[in-house]
N, C-alpha and C positions, 0 to 999 in steps of 0.2 A: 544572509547569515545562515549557519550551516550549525545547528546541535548535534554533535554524535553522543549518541548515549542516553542523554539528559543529565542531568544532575541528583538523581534518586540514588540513595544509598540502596545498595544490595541489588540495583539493576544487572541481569546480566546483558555478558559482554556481545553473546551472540541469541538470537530465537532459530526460529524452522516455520517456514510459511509451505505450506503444502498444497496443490492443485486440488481443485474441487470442482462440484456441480452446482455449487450455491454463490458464495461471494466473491471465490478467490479459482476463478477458470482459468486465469494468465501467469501462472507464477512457475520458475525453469530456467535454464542457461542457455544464453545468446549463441550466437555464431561464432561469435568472437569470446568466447568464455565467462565474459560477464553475465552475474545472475541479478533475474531483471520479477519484478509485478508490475501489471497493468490491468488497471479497471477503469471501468466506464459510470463508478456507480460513484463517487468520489461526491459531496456534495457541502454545500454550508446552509444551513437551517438560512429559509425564508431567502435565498438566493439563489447564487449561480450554481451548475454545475457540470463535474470538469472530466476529462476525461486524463490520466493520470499515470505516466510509464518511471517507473522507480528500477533504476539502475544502481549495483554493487559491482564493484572489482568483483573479478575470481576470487579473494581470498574474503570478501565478505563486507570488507569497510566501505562507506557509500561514494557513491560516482557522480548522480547527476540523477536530476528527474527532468522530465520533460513534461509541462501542462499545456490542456489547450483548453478553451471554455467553449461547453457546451448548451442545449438548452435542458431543461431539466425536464423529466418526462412528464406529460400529462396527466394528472389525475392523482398523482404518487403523496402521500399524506407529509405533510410539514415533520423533518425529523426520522424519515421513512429511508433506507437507500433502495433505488431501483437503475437498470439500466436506464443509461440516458436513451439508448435508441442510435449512437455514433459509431454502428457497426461498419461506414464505411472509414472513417477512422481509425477505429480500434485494428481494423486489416490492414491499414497502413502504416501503423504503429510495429505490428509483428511482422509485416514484412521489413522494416527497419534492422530486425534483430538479426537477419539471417539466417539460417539453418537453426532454428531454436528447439531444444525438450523442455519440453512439460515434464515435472521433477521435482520435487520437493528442495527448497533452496535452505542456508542455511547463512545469517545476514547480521551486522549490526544497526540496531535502531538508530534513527537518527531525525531530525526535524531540519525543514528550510523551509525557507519563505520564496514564494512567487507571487511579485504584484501585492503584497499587504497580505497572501494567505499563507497559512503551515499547512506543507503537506509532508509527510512521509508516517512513519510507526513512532509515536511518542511512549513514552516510560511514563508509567501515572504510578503513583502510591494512593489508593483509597481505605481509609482508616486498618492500614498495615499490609493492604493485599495489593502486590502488586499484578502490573498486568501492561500489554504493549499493545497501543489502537491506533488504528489507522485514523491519519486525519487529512482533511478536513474530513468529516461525517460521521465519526466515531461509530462503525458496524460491525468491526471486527475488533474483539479484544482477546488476543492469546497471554493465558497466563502458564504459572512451570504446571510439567516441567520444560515449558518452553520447545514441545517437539513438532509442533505443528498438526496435530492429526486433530484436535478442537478447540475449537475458539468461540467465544460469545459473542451474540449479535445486540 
């Protein structure tokens, strides 16, 4: 099952997820023009964790995610996001996209389920503020004006 949106009043329709050094190194437009985020850091408290390629149309609405499960990295504290260490995956993954840039995308949130888990950018309302986090592992929360240049960890 496939949430676009959520169901929050006043969610908007589209965010801005922006390339970085920290949580968000994969995020850009494919080969094929779809804009796409991928991390490795994806995780579920006291479980699995996944490595995680989030696909939009061109014009922004969601397409498809792709999961694989991985193991979770050694040492990393319960609750904690860190690379899994599935760099030869993740290079498999971006070679997938074809011809891809690194670029600032611009997307609507959206949830679905793989195998019993949520993953994509869910819409939360916390006592009036909202905000869009990635799940499973909630590491990244951008809130407005939704442009993507900071987001909370």
């Amino acid at each position: 099952m496939t949430n676009v949106l959520g169901s929050v009043a006043g969610a908007p329709s589209r965010f801005s997820i922006g390339p970085d050094d920290y949580h968000v190194p994969y995020a850009g437009t494919a080969g094929d023009g779809r804009r796409f985020f991928l991390s490795q850091e994806l995780f579920e408290f006291g479980a699995d964790a996944y490595v995680g390629l989030f696909l939009w149309r061109p014009d922004g609405e969601f397409d498809e995610v792709r999961v694989d499960v991985v193991a979770r990295a050694q040492g990393v504290p319960v609750g904690q996001a860190a690379p899994a260490g599935a760099d030869d995956l993740v290079a498999a993954r971006l070679a997938e996209l074809g011809d891809y840039v690194l670029e600032p995308i611009r997307v609507a949130p959206f949830t679905t389920e793989v195998d019993g888990v949520t993953f994509g950018w869910q819409v939360e309302d916390y006592e009036g503020e909202l905000s869009i986090t990635i799940t499973p592992g909630d590491f990244i929360a951008y809130t407005e004006p939704w442009d993507g240049l900071e987001y909370d960890t």
